[in-house]
C-alpha positions as CSV (number, residue, x, y, z in Angstrom):
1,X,-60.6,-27.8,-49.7
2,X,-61.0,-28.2,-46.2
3,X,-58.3,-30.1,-44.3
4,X,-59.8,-33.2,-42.6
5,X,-59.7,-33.6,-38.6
6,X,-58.5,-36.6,-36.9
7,X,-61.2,-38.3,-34.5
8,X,-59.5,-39.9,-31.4
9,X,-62.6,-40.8,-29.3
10,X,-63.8,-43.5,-31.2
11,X,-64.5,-46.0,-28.4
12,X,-66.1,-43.0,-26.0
13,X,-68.2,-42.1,-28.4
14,X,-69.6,-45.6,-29.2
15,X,-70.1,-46.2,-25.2
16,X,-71.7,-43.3,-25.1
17,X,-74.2,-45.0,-27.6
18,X,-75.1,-47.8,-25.1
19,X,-78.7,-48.6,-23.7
20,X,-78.6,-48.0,-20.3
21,X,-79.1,-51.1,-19.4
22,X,-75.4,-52.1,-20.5
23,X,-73.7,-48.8,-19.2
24,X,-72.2,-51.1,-16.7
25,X,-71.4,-54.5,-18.8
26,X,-67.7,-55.2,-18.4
27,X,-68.1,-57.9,-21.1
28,X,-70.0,-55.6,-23.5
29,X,-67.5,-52.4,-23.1
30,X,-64.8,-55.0,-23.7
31,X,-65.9,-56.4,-26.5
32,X,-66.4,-52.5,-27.7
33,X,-63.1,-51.9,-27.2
34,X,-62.2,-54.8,-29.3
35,X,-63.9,-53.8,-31.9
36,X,-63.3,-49.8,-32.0
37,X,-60.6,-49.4,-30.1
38,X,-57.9,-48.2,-28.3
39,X,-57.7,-52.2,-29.2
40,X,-55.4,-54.6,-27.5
41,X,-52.3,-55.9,-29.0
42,X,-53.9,-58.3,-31.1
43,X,-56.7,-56.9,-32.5
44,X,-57.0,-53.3,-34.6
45,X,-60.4,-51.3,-34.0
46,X,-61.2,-48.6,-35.7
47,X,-59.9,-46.4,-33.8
48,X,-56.0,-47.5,-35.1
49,X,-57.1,-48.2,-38.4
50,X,-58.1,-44.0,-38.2
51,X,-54.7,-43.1,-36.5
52,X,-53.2,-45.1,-39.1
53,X,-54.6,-43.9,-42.4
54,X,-54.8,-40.1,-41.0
55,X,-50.9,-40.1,-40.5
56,X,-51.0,-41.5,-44.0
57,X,-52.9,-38.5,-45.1
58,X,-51.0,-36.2,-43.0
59,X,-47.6,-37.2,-44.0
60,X,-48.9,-36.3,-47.8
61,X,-49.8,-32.4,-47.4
62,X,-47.7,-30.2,-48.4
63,X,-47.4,-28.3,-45.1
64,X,-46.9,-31.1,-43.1
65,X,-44.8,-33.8,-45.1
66,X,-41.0,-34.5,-44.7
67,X,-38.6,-36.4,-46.5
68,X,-39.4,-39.1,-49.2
69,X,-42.8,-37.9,-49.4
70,X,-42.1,-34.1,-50.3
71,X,-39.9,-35.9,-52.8
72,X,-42.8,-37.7,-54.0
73,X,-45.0,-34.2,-54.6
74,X,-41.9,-32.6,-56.3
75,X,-42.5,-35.5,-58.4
76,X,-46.0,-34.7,-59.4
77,X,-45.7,-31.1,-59.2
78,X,-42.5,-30.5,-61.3
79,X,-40.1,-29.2,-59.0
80,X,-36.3,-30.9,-58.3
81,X,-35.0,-31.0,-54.7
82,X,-32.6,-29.0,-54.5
83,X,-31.8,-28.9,-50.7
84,X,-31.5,-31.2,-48.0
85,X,-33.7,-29.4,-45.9
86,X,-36.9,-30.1,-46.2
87,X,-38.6,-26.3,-45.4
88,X,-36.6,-24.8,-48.0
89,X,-38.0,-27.5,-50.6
90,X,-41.9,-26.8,-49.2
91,X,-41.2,-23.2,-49.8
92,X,-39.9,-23.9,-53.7
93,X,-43.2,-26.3,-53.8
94,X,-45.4,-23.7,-52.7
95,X,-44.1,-22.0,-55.1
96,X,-44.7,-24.1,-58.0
97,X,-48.1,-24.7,-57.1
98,X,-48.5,-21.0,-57.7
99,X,-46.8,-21.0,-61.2
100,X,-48.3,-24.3,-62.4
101,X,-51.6,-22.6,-61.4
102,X,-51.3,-18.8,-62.8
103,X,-52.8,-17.7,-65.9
104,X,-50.5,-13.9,-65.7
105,X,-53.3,-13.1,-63.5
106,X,-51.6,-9.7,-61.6
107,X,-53.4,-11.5,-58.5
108,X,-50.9,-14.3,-58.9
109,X,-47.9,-12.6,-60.2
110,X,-47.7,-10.4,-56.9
111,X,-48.3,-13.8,-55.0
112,X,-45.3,-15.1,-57.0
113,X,-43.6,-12.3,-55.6
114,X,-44.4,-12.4,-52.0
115,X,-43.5,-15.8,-51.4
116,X,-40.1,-15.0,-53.5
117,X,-39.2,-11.8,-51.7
118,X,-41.7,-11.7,-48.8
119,X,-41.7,-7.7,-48.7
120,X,-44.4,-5.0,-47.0
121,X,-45.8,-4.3,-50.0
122,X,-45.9,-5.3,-53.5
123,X,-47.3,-2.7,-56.3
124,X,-48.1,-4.1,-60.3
125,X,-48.1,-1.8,-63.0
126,X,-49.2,-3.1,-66.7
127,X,-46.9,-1.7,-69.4
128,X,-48.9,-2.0,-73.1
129,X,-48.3,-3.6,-74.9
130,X,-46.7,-6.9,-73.5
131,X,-44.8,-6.1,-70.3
132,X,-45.4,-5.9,-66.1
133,X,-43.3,-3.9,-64.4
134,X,-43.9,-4.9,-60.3
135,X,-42.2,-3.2,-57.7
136,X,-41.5,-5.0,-53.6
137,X,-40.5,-3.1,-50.9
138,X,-38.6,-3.8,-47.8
139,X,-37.7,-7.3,-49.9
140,X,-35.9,-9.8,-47.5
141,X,-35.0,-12.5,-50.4
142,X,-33.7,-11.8,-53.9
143,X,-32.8,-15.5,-55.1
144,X,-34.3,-17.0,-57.7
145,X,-36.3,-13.7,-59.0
146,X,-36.0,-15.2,-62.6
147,X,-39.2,-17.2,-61.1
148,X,-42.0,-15.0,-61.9
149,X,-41.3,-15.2,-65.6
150,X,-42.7,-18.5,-65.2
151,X,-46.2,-17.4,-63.4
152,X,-46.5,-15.1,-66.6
153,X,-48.6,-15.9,-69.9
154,X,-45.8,-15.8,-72.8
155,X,-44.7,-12.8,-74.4
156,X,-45.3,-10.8,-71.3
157,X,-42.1,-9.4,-70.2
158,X,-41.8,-9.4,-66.2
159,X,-39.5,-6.3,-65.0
160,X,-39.1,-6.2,-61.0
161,X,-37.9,-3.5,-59.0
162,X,-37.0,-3.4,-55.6
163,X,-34.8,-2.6,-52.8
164,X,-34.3,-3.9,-49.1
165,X,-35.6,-0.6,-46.9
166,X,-38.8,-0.2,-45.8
167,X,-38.4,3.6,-47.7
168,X,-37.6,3.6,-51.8
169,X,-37.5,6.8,-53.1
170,X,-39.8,8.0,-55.0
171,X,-40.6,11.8,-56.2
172,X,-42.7,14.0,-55.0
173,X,-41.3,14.5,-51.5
174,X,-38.2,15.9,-50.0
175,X,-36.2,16.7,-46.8
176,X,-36.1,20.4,-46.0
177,X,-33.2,21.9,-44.0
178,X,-33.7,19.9,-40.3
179,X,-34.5,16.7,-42.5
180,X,-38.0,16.7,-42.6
181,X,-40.1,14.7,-45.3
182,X,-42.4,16.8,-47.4
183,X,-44.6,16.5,-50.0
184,X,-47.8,13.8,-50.4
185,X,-46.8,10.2,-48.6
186,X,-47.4,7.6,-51.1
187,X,-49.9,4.8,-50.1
188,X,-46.9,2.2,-49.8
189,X,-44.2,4.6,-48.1
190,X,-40.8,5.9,-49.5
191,X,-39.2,9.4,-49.0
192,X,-37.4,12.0,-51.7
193,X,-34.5,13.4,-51.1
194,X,-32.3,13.5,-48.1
195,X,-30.5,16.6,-46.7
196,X,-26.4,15.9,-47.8
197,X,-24.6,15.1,-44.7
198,X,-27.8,13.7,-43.1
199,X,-27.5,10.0,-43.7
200,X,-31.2,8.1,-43.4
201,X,-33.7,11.1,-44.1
202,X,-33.8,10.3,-47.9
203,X,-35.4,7.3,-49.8
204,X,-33.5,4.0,-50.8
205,X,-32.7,3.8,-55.0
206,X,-34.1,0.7,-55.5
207,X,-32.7,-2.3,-57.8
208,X,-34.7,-2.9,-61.2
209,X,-34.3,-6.8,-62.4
210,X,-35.2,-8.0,-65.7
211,X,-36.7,-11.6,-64.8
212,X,-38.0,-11.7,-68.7
């Protein structure tokens, strides 16, 4: 859905609709400005009634409200607040709008995943006959994992590896004597082996987590 945009020119753009004739009539663009506004302190044109019911709009999207009225989508959506601050509770409402949403679709369990771990990359492997194993790397969050069990269709098992470098191991590859990766690069990264005594030319063991 596209996201509406606010129109603060009302009253230009109805002078602009004048006959020629009354391009000058103080009276007339008075009584215009009455009517559409910016109006004066008695009257509302329509150019406050607009301010007014777009900051009522604005205050209830999800990426721009605050306060009682995030509370109020947490409401409809499912999800307690569970921190004063109100980012941290539009992140776990994003979130929710992705679980509440996904069918197991891979699509949607690696955007689960993302917004759970935000890492570089995120690689999905189906296991017959019932599980998803789904590795992150580089992850920079690892709270709350037990998530993506809930994006899943039931009786899928959800198992997620990952680590926090940018380079997991993975086989294949290997240092040689200087500490030179070789071997074929995998698409997302990671090394083999390191040389002993050379710290940071090998790959990163990664963490598996059973979020089933």
């Amino acid at each position: 859905m596209t996201t509406p945009s606010q129109q603060t020119d009302h009253q230009q753009a109805a002078l602009d609709l004048l006959p020629a004739q009354f391009e000058f009539s103080t009276r007339l663009r008075a009584i215009i400005g009455d009517f559409v506004g910016p109006a004066n302190p008695v009257t509302w044109g329509a150019q406050e009634l607009e301010d007014v019911l777009f900051a009522l709009l604005e205050q209830r999207w999800l990426s721009t409200a605050g306060g009682v009225q995030l509370d109020g989508l947490g409401e409809i959506l499912g999800e307690p607040r569970l921190t004063d601050i109100d980012e941290d509770y539009r992140d776990a409402l994003y979130l929710r709008v992705l679980i509440n949403v996904s069918e197991g679709e891979p699509e949607r369990l690696i955007e689960v995943v993302e917004r759970l771990t935000a890492p570089t990359a995120v690689h999905l492997m189906i296991k017959p006959p019932a599980a998803v194993l789904i590795t992150a790397i580089d992850m920079t969050k690892t709270l709350l994992l037990s998530r993506v069990q809930q994006a899943a269709l039931g009786g899928v098992r959800v198992w997620l590896s990952g680590g926090t470098g940018a380079a997991p191991f993975i086989y294949g590859r290997g240092a040689d004597a200087g500490g030179t990766q070789h071997g074929t690069p995998h698409p997302h990264g990671g090394l083999g082996y390191g040389v002993p005594g050379a710290p940071g030319t090998g790959g990163e063991y990664v963490a598996l987590y059973e979020v089933g």
